[in-house]
Backbone as a printed PyTorch tensor [residue, N CA C, xyz], in Angstrom:
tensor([[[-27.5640, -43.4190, -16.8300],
         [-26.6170, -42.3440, -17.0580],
         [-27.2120, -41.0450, -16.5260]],

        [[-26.5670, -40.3070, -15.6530],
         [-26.5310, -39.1270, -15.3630],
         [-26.6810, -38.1580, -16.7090]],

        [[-27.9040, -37.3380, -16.0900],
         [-28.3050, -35.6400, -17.4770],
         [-27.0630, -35.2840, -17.9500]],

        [[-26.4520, -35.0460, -16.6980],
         [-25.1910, -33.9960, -17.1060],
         [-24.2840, -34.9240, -18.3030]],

        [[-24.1310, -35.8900, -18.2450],
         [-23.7510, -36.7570, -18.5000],
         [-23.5040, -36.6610, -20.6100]],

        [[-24.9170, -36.1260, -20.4670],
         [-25.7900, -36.6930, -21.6700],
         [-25.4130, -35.1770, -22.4780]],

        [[-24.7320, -35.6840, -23.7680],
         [-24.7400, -34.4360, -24.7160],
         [-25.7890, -33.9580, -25.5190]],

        [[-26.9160, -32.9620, -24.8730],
         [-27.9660, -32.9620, -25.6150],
         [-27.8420, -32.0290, -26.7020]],

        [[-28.2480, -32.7740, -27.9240],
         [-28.4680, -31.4310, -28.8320],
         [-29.5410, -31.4130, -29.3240]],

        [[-30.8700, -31.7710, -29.2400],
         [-32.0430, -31.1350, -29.5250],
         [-33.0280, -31.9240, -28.4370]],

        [[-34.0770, -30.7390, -27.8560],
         [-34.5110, -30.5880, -26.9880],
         [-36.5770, -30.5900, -27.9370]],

        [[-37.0400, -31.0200, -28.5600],
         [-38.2980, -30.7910, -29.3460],
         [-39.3100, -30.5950, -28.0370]],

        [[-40.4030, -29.9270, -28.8210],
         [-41.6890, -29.5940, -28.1000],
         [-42.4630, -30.5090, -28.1440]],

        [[-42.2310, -31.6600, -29.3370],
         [-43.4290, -32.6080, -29.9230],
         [-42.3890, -33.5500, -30.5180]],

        [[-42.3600, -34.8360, -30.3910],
         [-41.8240, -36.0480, -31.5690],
         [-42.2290, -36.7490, -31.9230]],

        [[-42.3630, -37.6340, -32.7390],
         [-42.7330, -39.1940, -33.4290],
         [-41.3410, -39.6610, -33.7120]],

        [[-41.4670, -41.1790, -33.7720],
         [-40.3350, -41.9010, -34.5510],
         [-41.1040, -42.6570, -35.6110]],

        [[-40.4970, -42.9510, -37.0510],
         [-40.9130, -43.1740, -38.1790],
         [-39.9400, -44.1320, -38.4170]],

        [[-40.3630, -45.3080, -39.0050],
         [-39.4210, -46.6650, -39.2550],
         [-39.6330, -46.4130, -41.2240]],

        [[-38.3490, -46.5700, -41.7200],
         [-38.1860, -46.7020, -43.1200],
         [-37.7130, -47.6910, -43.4670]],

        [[-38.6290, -48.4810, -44.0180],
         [-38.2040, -50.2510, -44.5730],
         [-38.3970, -50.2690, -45.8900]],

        [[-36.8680, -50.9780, -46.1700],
         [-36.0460, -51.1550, -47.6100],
         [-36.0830, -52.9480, -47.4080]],

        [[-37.5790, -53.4130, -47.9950],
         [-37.3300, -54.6460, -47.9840],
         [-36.6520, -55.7930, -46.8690]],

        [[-37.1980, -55.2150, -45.6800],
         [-36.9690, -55.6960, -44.4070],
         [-36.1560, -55.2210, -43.5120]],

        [[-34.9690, -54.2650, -44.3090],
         [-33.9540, -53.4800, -43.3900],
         [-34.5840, -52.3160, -43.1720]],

        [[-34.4460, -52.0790, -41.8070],
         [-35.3990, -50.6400, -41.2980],
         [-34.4730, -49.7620, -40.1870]],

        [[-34.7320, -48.7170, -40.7500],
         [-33.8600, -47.8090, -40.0120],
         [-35.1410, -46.9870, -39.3290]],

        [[-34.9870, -46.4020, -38.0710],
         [-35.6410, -45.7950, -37.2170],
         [-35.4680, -43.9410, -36.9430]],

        [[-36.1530, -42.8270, -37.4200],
         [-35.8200, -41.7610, -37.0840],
         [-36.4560, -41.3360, -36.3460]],

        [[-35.9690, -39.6950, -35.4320],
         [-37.1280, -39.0680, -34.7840],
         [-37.2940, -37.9560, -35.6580]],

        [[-38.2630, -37.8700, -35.6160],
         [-38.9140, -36.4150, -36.1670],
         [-39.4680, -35.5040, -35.3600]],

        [[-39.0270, -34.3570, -35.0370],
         [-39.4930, -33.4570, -34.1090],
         [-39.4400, -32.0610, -34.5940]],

        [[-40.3520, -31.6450, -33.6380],
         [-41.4360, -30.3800, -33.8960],
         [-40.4170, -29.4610, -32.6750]],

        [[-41.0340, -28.1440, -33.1650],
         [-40.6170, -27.1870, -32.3780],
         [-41.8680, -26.1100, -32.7660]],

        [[-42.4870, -25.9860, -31.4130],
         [-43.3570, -24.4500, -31.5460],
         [-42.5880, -22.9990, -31.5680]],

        [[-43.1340, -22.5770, -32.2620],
         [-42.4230, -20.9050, -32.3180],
         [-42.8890, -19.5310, -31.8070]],

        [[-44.0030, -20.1910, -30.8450],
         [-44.4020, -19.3430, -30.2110],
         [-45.2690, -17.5480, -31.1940]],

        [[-45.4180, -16.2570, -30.3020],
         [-46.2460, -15.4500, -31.0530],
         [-45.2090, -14.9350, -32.1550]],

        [[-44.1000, -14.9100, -32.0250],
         [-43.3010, -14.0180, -33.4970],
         [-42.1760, -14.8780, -34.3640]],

        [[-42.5810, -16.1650, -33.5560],
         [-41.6160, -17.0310, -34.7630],
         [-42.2720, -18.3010, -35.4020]],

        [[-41.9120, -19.1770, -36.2640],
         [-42.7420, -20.4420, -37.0770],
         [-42.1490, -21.1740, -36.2820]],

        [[-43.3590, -22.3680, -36.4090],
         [-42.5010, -23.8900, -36.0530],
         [-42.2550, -24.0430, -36.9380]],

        [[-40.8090, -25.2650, -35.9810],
         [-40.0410, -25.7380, -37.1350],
         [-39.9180, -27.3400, -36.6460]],

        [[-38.8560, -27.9070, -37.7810],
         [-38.7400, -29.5960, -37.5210],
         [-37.6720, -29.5570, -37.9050]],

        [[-37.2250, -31.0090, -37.2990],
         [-35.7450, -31.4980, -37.9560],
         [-36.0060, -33.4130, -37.9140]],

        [[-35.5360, -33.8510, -38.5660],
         [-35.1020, -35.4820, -38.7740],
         [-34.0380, -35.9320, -38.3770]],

        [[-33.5830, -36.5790, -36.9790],
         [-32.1590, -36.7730, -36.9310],
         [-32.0060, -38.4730, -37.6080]],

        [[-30.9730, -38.7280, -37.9690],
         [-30.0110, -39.5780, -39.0710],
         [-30.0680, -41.0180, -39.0530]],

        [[-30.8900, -40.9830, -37.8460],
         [-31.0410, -42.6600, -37.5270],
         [-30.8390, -42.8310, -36.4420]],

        [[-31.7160, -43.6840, -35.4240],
         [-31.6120, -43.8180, -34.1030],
         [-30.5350, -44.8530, -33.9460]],

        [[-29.4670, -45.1260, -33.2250],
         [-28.5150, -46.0740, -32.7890],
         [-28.8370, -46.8050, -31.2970]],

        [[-29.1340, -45.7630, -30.7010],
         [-30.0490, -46.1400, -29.4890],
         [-30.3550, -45.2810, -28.2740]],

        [[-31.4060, -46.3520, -27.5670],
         [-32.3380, -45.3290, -26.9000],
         [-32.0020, -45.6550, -25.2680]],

        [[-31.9680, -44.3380, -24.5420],
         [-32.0760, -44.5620, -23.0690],
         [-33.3290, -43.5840, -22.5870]],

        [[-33.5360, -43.6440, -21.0720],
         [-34.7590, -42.4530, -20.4750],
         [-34.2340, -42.1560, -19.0460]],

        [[-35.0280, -41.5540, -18.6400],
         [-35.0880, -41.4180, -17.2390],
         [-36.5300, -40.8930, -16.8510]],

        [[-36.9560, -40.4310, -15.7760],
         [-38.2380, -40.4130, -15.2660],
         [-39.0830, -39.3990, -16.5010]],

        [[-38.6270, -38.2970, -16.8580],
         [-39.3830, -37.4890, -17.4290],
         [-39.3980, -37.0950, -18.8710]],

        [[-38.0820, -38.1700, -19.6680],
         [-37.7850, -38.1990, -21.0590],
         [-37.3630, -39.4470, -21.6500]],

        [[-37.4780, -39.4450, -23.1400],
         [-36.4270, -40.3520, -23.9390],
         [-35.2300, -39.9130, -24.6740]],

        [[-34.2400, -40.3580, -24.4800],
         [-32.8680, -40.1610, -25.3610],
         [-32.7750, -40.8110, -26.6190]],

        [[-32.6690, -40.4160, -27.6080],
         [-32.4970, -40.9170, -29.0720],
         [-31.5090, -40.4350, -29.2630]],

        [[-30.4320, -41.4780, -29.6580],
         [-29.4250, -41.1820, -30.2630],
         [-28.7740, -41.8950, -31.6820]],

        [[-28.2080, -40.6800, -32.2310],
         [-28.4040, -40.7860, -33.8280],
         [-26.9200, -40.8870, -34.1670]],

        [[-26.6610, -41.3790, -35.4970],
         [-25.3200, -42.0490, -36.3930],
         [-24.6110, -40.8070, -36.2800]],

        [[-25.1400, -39.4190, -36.3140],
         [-24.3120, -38.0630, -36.1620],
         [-23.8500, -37.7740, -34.9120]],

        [[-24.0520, -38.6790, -34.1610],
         [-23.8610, -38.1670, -32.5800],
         [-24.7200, -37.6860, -32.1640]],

        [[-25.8760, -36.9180, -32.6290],
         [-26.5400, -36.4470, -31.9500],
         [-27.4440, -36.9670, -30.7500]],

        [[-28.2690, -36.3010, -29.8290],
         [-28.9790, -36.7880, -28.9630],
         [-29.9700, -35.7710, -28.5930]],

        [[-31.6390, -36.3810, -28.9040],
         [-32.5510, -35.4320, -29.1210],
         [-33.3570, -36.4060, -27.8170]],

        [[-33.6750, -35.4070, -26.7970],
         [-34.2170, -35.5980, -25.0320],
         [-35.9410, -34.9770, -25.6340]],

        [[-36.3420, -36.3720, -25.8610],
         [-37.4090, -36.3800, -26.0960],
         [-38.7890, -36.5300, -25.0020]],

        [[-39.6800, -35.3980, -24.8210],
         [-40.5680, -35.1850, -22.8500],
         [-41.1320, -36.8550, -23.3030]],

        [[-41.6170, -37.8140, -21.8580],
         [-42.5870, -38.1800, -21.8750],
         [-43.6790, -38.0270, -22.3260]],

        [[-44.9120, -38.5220, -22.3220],
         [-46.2850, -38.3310, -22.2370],
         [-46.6320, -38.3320, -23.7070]],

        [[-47.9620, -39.0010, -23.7430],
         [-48.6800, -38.9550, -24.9110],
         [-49.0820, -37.2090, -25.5860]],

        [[-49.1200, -36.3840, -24.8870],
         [-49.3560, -35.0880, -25.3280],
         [-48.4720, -34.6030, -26.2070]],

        [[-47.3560, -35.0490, -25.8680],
         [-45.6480, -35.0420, -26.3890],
         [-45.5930, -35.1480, -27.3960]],

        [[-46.3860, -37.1430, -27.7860],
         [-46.0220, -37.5510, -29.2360],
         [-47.1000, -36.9420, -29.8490]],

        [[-46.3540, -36.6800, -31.3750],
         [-46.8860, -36.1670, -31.9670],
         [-46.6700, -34.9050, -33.2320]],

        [[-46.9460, -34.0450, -34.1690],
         [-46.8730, -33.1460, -34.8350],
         [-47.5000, -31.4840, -34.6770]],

        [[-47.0350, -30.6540, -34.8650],
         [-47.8650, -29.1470, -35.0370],
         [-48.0140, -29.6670, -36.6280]],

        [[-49.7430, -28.9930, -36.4200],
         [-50.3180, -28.8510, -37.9640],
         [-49.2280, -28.5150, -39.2980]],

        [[-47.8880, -27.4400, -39.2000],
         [-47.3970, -27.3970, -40.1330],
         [-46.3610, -28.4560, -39.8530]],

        [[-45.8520, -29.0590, -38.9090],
         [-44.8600, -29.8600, -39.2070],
         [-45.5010, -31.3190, -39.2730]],

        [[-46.7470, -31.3690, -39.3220],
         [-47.5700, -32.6750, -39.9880],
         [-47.8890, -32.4450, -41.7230]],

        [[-48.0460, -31.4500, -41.7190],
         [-47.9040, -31.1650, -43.0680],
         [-46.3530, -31.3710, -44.2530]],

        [[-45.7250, -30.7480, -43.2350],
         [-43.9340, -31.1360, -43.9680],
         [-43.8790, -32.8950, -43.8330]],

        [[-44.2840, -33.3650, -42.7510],
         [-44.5130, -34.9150, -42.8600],
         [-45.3180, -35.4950, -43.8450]],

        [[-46.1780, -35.1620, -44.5570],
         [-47.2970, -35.9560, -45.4510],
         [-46.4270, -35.4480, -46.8080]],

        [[-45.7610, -34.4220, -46.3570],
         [-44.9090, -34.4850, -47.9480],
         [-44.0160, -34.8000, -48.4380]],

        [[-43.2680, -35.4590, -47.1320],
         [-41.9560, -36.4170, -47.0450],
         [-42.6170, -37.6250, -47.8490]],

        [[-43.4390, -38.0100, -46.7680],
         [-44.0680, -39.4110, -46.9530],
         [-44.9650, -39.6480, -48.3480]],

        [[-45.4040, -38.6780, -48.9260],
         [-45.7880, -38.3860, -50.5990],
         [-44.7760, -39.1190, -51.2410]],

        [[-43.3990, -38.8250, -51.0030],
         [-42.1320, -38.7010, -52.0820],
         [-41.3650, -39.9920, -51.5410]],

        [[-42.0910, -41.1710, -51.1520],
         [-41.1160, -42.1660, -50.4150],
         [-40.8910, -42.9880, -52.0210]],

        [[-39.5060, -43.4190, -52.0830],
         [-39.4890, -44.0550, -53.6330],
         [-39.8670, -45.5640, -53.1370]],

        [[-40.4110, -45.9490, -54.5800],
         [-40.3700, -47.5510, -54.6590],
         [-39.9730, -48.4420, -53.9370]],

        [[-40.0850, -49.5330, -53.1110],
         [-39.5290, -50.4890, -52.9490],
         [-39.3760, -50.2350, -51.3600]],

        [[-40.2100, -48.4870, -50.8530],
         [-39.3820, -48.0110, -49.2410],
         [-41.4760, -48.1290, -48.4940]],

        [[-41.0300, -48.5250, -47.2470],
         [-42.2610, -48.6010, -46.8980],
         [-42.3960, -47.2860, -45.1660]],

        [[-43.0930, -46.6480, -45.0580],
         [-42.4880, -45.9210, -43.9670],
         [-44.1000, -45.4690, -43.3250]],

        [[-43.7240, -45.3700, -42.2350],
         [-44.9710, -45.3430, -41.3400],
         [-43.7360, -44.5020, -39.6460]],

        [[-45.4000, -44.1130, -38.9400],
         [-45.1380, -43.5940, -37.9750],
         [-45.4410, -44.4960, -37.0470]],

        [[-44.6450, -45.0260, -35.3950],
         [-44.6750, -45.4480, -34.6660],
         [-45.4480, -44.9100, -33.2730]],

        [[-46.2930, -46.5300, -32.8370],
         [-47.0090, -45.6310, -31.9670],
         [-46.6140, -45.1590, -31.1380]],

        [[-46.8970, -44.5720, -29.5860],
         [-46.3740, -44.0250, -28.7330],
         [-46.0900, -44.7670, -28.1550]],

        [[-47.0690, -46.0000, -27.7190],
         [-46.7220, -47.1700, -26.4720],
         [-45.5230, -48.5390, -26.8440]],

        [[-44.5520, -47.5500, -28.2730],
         [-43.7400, -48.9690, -28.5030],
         [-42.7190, -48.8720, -27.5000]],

        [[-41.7350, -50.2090, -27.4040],
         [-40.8240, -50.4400, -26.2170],
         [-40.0280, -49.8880, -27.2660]],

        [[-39.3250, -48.5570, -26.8880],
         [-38.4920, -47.5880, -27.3240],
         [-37.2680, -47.8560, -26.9810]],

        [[-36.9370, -48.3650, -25.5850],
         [-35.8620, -49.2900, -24.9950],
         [-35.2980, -50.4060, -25.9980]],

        [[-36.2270, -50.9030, -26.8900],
         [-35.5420, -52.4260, -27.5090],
         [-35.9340, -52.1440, -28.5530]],

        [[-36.2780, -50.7910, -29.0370],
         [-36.4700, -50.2880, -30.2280],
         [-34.7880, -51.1640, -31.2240]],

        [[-33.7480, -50.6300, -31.2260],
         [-32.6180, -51.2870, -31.6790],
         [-32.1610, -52.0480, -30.9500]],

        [[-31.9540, -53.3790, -31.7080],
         [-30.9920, -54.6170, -30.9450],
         [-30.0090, -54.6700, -31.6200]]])
């Protein structure tokens, strides 16, 4: 699919995807960072669940149950957290209830066949 093509609505500086398993059913999110440069904070957002994934040479497309679509850069430098939005992560992941198992995915997974 053609860029133009592609309705982007979040563009992150940094992402991970995080799998949340409810006793074998696992739903897939991205979590992404945004630097804020000298006069503003980073920030993050969680989109809703990946439905599925496309790329092209220099990104990944995640697309989520809201419609959304977060054009995630290549490269290992990419994946990943800013210190405070690794911090908002360890406190998600503090508060996971009973019975939910959730972890971060590495970089080198096939993101392509991430959902079948």
């Amino acid at each position: 699919m053609d860029k133009t093509e592609r309705m982007i609505s979040e563009s992150p500086d940094r992402w991970i995807v995080i799998k949340i398993d409810n006793n074998g059913e696992a739903i897939y999110k991205v979590f992404a960072t945004w630097y804020g440069g000298y006069l503003g904070a980073d920030s993050w957002r969680m989109n809703s669940g990946i439905t599925k994934v496309e790329e092209d040479d220099k990104s990944f497309y995640f697309y989520g149950y809201s419609g959304s679509c977060y054009q995630c850069p290549k490269g290992k430098n990419c994946y990943g957290t800013s210190n405070y939005s690794q911090g908002v992560l360890d406190s998600i992941m503090g508060r996971v209830p009973d019975g939910y198992e959730v972890g971060v995915l590495e970089y080198d997974t096939d993101w392509l066949n991430l959902i079948k």
